[in-house]
Biotite code that builds the C-alpha atoms (Angstrom):
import biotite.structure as struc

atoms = struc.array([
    struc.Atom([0.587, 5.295, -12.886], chain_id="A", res_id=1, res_name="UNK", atom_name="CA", element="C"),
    struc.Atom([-1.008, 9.000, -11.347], chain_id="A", res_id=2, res_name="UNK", atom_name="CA", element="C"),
    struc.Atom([-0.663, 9.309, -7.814], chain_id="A", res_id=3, res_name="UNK", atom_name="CA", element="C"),
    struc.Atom([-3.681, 8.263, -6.116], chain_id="A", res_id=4, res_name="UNK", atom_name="CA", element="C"),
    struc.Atom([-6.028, 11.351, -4.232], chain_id="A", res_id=5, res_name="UNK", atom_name="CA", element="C"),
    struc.Atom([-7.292, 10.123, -0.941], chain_id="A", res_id=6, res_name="UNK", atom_name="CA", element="C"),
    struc.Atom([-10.227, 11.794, 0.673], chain_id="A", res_id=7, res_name="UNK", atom_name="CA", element="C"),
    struc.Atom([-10.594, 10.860, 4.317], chain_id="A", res_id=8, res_name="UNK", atom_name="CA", element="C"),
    struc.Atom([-13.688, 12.201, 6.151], chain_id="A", res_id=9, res_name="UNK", atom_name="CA", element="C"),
    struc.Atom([-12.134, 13.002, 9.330], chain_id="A", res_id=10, res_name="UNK", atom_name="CA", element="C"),
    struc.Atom([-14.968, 10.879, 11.147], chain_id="A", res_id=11, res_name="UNK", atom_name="CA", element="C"),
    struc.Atom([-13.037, 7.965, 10.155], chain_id="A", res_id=12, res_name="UNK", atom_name="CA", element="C"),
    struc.Atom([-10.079, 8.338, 12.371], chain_id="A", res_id=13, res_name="UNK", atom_name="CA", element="C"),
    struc.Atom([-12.423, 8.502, 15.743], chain_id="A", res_id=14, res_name="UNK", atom_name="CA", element="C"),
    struc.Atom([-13.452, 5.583, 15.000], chain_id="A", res_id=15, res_name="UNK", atom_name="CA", element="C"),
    struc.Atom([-9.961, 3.983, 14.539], chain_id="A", res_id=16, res_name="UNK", atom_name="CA", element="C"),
    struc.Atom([-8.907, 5.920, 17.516], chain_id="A", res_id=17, res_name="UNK", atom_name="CA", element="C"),
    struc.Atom([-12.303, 4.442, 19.305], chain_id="A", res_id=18, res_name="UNK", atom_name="CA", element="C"),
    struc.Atom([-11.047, 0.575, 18.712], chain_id="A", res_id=19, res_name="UNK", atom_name="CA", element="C"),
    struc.Atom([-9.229, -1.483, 21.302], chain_id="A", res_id=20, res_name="UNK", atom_name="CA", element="C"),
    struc.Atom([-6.121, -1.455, 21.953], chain_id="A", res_id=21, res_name="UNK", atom_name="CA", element="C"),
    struc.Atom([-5.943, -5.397, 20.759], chain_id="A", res_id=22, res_name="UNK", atom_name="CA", element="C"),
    struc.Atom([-8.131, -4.218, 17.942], chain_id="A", res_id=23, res_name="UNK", atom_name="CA", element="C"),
    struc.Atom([-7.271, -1.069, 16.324], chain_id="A", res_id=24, res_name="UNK", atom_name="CA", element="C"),
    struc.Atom([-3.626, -2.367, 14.700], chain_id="A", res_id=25, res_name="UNK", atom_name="CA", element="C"),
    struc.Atom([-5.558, -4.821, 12.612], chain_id="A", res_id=26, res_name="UNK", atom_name="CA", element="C"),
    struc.Atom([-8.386, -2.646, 11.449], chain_id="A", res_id=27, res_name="UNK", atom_name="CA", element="C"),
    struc.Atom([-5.503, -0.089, 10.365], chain_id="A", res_id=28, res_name="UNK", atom_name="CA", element="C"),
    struc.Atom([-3.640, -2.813, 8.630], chain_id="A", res_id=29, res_name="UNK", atom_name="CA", element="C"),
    struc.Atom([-6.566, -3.765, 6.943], chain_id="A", res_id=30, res_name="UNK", atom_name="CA", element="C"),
    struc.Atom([-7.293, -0.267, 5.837], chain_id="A", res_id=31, res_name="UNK", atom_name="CA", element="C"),
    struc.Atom([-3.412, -0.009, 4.512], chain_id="A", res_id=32, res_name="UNK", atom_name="CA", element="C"),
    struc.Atom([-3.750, -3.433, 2.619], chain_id="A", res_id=33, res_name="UNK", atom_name="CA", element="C"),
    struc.Atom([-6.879, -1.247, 0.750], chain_id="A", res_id=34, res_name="UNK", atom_name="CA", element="C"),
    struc.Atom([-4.670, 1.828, 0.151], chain_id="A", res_id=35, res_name="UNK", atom_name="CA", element="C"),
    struc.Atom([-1.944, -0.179, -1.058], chain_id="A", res_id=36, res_name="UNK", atom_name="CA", element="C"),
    struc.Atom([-3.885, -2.119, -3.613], chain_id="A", res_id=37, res_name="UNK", atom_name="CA", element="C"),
    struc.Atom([-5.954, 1.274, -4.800], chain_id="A", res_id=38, res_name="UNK", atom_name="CA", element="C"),
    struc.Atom([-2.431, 2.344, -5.629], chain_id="A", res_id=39, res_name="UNK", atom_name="CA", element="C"),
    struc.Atom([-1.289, -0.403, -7.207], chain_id="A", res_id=40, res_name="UNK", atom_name="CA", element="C"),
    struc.Atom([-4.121, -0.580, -9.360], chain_id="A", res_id=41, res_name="UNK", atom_name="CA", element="C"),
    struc.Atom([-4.676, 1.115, -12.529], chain_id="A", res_id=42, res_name="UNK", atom_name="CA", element="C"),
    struc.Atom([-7.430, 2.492, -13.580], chain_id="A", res_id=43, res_name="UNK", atom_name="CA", element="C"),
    struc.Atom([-8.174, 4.218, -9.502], chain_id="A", res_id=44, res_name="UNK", atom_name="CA", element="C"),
    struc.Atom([-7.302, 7.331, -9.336], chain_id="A", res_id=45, res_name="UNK", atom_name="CA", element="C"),
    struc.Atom([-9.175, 8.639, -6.164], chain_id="A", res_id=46, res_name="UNK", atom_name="CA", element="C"),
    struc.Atom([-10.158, 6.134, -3.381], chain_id="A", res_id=47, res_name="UNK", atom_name="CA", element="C"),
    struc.Atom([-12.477, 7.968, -0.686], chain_id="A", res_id=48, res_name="UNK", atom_name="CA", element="C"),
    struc.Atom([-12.286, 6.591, 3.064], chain_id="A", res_id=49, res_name="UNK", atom_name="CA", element="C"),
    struc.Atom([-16.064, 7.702, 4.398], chain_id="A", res_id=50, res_name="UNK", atom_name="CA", element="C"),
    struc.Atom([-18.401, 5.905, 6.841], chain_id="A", res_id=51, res_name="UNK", atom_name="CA", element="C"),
    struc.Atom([-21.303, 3.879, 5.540], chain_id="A", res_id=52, res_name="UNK", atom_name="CA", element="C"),
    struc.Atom([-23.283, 2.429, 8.372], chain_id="A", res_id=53, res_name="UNK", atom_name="CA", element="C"),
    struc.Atom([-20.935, 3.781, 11.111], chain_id="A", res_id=54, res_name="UNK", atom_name="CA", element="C"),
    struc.Atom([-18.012, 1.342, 9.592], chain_id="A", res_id=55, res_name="UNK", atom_name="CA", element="C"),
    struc.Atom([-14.833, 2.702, 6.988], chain_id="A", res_id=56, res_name="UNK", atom_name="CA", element="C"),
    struc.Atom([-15.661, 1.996, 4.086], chain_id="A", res_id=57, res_name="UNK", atom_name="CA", element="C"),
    struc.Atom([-14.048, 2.842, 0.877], chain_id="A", res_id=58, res_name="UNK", atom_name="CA", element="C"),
    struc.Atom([-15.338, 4.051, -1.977], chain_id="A", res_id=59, res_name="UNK", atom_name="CA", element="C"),
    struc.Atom([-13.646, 4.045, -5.946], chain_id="A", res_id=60, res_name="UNK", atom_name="CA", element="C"),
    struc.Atom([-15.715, 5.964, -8.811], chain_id="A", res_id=61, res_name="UNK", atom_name="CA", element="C"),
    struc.Atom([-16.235, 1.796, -10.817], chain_id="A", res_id=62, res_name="UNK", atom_name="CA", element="C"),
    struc.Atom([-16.051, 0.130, -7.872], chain_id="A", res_id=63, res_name="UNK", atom_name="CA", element="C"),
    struc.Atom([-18.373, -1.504, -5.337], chain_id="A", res_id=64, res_name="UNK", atom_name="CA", element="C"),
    struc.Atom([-18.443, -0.083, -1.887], chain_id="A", res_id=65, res_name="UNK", atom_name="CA", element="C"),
    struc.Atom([-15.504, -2.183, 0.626], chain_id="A", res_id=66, res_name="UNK", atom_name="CA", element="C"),
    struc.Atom([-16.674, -1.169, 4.827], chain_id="A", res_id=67, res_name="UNK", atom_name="CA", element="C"),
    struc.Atom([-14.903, -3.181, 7.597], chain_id="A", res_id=68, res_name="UNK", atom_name="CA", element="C"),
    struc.Atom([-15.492, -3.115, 10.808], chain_id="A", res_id=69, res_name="UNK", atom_name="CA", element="C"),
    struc.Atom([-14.856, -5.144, 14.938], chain_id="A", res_id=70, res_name="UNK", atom_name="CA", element="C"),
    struc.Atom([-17.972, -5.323, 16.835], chain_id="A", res_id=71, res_name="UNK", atom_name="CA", element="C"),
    struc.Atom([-18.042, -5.894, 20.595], chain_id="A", res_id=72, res_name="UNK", atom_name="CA", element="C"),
    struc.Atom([-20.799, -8.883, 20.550], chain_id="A", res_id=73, res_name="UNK", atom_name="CA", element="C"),
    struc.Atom([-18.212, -10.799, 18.306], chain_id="A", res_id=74, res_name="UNK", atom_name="CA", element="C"),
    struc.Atom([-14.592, -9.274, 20.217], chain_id="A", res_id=75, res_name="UNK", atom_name="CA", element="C"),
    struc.Atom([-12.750, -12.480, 19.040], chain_id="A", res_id=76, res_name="UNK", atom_name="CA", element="C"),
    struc.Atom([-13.089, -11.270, 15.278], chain_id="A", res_id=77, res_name="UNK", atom_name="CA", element="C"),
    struc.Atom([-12.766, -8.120, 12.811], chain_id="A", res_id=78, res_name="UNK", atom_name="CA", element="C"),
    struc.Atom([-14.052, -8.437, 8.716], chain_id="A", res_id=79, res_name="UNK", atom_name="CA", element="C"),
    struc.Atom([-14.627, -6.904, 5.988], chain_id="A", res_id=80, res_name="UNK", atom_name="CA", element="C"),
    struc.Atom([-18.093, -6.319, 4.010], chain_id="A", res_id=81, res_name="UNK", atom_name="CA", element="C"),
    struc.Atom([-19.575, -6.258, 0.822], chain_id="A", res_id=82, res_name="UNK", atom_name="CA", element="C"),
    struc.Atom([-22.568, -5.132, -0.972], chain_id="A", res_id=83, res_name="UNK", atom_name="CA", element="C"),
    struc.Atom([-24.546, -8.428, -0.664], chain_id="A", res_id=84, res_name="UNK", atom_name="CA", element="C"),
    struc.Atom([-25.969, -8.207, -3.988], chain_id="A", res_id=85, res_name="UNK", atom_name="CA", element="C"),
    struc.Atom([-22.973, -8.246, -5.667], chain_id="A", res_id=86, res_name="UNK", atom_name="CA", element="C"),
    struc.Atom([-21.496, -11.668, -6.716], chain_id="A", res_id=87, res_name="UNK", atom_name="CA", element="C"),
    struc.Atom([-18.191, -11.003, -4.790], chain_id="A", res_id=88, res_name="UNK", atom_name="CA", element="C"),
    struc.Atom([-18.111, -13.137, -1.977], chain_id="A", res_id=89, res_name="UNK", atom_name="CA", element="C"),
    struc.Atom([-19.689, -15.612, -4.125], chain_id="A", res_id=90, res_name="UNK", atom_name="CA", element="C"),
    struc.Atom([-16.518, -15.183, -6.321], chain_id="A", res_id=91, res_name="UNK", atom_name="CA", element="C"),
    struc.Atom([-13.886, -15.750, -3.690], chain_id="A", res_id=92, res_name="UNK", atom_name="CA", element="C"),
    struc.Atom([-15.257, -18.771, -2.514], chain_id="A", res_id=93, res_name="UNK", atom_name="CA", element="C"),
    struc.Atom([-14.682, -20.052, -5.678], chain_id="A", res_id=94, res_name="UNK", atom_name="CA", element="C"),
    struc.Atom([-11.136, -18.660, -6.103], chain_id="A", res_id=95, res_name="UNK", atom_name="CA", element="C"),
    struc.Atom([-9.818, -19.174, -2.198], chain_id="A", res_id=96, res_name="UNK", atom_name="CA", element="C"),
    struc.Atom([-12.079, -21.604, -1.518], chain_id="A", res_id=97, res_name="UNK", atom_name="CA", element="C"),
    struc.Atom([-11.155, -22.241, 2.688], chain_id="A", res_id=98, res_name="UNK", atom_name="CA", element="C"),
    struc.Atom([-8.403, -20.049, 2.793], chain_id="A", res_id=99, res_name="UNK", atom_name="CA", element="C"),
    struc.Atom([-10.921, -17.547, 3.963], chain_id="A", res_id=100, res_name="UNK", atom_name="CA", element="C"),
    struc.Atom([-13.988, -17.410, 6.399], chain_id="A", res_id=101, res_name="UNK", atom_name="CA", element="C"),
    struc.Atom([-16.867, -16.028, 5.011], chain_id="A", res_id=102, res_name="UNK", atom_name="CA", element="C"),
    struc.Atom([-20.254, -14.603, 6.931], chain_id="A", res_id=103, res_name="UNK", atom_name="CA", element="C"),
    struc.Atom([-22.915, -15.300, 3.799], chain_id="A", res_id=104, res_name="UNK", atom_name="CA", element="C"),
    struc.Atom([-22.468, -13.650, 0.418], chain_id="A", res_id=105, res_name="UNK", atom_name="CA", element="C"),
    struc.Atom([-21.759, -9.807, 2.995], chain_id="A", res_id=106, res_name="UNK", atom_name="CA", element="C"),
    struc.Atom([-18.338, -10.558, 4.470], chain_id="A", res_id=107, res_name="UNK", atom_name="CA", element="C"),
    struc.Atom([-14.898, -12.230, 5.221], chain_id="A", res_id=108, res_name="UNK", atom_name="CA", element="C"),
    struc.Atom([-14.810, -12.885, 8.750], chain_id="A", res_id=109, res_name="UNK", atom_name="CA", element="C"),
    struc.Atom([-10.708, -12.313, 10.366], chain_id="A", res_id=110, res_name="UNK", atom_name="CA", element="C"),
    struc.Atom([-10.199, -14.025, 13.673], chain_id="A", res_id=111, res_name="UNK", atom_name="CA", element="C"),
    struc.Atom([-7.782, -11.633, 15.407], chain_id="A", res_id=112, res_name="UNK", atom_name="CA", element="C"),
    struc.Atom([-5.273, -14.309, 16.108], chain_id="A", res_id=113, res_name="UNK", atom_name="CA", element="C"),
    struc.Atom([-5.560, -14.903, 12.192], chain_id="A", res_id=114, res_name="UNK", atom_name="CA", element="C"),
    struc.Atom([-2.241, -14.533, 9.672], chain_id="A", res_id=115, res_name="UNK", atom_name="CA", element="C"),
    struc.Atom([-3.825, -12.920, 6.494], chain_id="A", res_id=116, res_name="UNK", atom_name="CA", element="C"),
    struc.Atom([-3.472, -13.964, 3.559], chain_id="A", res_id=117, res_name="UNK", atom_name="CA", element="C"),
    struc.Atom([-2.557, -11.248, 1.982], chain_id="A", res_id=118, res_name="UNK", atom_name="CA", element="C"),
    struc.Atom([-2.010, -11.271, -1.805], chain_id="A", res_id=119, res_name="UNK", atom_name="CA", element="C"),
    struc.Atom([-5.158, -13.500, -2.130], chain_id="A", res_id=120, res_name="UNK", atom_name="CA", element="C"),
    struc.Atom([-7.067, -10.638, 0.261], chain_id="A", res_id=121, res_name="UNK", atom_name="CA", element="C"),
    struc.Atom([-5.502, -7.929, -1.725], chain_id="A", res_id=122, res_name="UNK", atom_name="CA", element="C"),
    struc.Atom([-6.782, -9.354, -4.969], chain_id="A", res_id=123, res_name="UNK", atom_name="CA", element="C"),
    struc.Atom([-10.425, -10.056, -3.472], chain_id="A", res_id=124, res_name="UNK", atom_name="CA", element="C"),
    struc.Atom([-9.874, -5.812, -2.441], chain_id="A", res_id=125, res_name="UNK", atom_name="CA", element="C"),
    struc.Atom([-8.851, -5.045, -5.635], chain_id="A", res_id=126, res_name="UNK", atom_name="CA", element="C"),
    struc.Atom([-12.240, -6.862, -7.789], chain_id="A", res_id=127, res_name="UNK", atom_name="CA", element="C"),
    struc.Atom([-14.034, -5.164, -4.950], chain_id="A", res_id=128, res_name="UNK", atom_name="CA", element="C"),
    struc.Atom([-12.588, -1.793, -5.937], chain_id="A", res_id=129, res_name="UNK", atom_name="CA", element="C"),
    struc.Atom([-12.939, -2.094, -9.823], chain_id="A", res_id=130, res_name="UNK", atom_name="CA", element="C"),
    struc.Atom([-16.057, -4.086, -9.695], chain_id="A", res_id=131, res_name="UNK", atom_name="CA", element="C"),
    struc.Atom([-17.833, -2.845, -12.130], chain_id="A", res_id=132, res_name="UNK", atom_name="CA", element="C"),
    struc.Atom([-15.055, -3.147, -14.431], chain_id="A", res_id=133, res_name="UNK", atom_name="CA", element="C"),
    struc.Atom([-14.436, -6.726, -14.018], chain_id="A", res_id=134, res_name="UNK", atom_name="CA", element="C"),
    struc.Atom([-18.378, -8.163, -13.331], chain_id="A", res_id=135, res_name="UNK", atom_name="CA", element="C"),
    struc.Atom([-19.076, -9.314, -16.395], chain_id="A", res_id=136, res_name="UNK", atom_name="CA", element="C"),
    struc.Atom([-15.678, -12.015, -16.063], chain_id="A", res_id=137, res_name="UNK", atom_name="CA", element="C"),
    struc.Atom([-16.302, -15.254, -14.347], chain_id="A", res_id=138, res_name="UNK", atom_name="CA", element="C"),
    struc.Atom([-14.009, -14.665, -11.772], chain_id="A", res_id=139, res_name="UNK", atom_name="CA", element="C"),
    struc.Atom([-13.507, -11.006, -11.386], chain_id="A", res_id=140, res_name="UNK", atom_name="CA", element="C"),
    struc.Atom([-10.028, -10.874, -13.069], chain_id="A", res_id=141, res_name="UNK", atom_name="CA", element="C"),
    struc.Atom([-9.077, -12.809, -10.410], chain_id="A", res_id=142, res_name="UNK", atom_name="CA", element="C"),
])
């Protein structure tokens, strides 16, 4: 597998930088559990970091955009978005059923005293990053 080319708009880090204290460890976790799976993921060969909306969000060439984000008017939790029209969400409610908390068919809502799951997250970021690879499978590849 090629080494995977990152390209971070610098914009991103303020707005790591700009998260709480109580905050900002989980949001960089979160982006490291997406960096992780882009590399262990054939097929992705550069994963760009941007901002969409004012949130991260990552971007593959077949993929479907990933953002995350904390907002202040909901401090207690921290989540991660997708493209509403896609049939992700959708997907991992089938898959993970409860094992996740989910805001709609948009996101997967973390609670910041929350253990992750995280091989079932990582596969939900890795159909997110190849999705238009694996949309026409019932579940995604998952």
């Amino acid at each position: 597998m090629s080494k995977l080319i990152l390209k971070t708009d610098p914009k991103v880090n303020e707005i790591f930088s700009n998260y709480p204290d109580s905050v900002r460890d989980k949001m960089l976790y979160l982006k490291e559990l997406v960096i992780q799976t882009a590399e262990e993921t054939a097929g992705i060969e550069e994963l760009e970091i941007t901002l969409k909306w004012g949130e991260p969000s990552f971007v593959t060439k077949h993929g479907s955009t990933l953002r995350m984000d904390w907002k202040e008017r909901a401090s207690d939790q921290y989540a991660m978005y997708f493209q509403c029209t896609s049939r992700l969400v959708e997907t991992f409610r089938i898959v993970f059923g409860p094992m996740f908390q989910y805001e709609g068919n948009r996101a997967i809502i973390f609670q910041l005293n929350q253990k992750i799951p995280v091989s079932e997250l990582k596969e939900c970021i890795k159909a997110t990053l190849t999705y238009h690879h694996v949309k026409h499978l019932i579940t995604l590849g998952i």
